[in-house]
C-alpha angles and dihedrals in degrees: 000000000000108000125176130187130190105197114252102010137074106199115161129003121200114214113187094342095316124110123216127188111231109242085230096051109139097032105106119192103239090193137337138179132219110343069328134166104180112204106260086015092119123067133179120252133189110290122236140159122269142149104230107171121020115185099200104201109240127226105285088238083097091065092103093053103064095025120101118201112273132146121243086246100063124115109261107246130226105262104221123192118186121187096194122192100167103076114048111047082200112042146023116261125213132180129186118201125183115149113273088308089101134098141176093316097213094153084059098053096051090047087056080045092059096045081070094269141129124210109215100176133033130185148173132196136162134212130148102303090050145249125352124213115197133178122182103218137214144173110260086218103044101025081223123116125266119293111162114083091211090058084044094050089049093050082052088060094047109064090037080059087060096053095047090052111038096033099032086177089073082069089095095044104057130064088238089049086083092061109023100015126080098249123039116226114272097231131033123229116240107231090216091047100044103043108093115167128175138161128207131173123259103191136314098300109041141018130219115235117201124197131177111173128138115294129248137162109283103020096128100053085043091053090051095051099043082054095050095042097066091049095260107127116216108221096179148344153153128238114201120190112204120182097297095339130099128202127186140193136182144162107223131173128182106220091350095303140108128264115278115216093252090053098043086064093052095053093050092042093054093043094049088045083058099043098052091049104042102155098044106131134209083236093068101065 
């Protein structure tokens, strides 16, 4: 599997042999904490075009590899995908979720290999929803968990790579399945509908920001830099992807305090402008 990876930018991604442009191509990180979006940490650079991330299907002989056991009858799961950076202070923490169908995701593991990471910790546990796949995440360099959004947003298509590729019944399942699976969903998500933000506190010094909205490629890296643009630093999150939904969470602060209500409103207000107008272009004003 071919992977390259120009530092700082994500500018294109190939899924299944098709190449998309990151909404947020030409928007590079300058410096960043734990998990850790700063406010003013991100700064525009010249854009230019580059093909950050390439997912280069692999022989179909691997098939076996990443499949579970399932009958063609079954009812088609909802694939899940959590990034979690809450609960491992030193690592990131993913889980895959689809049903029983998967297996021991090896595949997987070596794609996350070749996006510059090591997984240090692999696990698997079943309940009534079904098994759960989880990997705990660092960076192959640094040997620290994942910080930049971009890199998080890669190791998100990934996987959804994965599933598109290996369980190509999961196409119709997925938001990306419309335009890289077999089998296109068989309802499309409102944006209005669908877009739900709020914002609570969560103690004196930081706030916790929830958004659910459709998914698309991209989204990750855009929430973070909507946040920071308007000088609220995100410390820490989650981002789940569930079938053609996506929900966010993140714990967020402005100067080391917690959102006051004023500012709370403007942060839900910027990010719902965004969402409901996802493919409008610089270009355009």
């Amino acid at each position: 599997m071919a992977v390259a990876i120009p530092s700082g930018i994500i500018g294109g991604v190939q899924l299944l042999g098709k190449t998309i442009e990151s909404p947020s191509a030409g928007i590079g990180l300058c410096s960043m904490g734990m998990f850790g979006f700063s406010a003013r940490k991100l700064c525009l650079i010249q854009r230019r075009k580059l093909s950050a991330v390439t997912f280069t299907p692999q022989a179909s002989l691997a098939t076996a590899v990443e499949d579970g056991n399932y009958r063609e009858t079954e009812e088609i799961p909802i694939p899940k995908v959590i990034i979690d950076q809450d609960s491992d202070p030193n690592a990131t923490v993913v889980e895959i979720t689809f049903g029983d169908r998967l297996g021991a995701l090896l595949d997987t593991m070596n794609a996350l290999k070749n996006l510059g990471l090591n997984v240090v910790k692999a696990n698997v546990f079943l309940d009534s929803s079904g098994k759960h796949n989880t990997f705990a995440i660092t960076k192959a360099d640094t040997g620290r968990k994942v910080e930049n959004p971009e890199l998080l947003e890669a190791i998100r298509l990934t996987i959804i790579n994965n599933l598109l590729q290996y369980h190509p019944e999961s196409s119709a399942q997925l938001a990306m399945g419309a335009t890289f699976g077999v089998t296109p969903p068989k309802q499309q998500v409102d944006v209005d509908i669908a877009t739900h933000i709020s914002v609570v506190d969560d103690g004196p010094d930081r706030s916790l920001l929830y958004v659910e909205t459709a998914d698309r490629p991209g989204l990750l890296v855009d929430l973070v830099k909507i946040i920071t643009d308007i000088n609220i630093s995100v410390e820490s999150g989650e981002f789940d992807t569930e079938g053609l939904l996506a929900k966010a969470k993140f714990h967020v602060n402005y100067q080391g305090k917690a959102l006051i209500k004023p500012l709370q409103q403007v942060v839900a207000n910027s990010l719902r402008y965004f969402l409901r107008r996802p493919t409008t272009e610089e270009a355009s004003f």
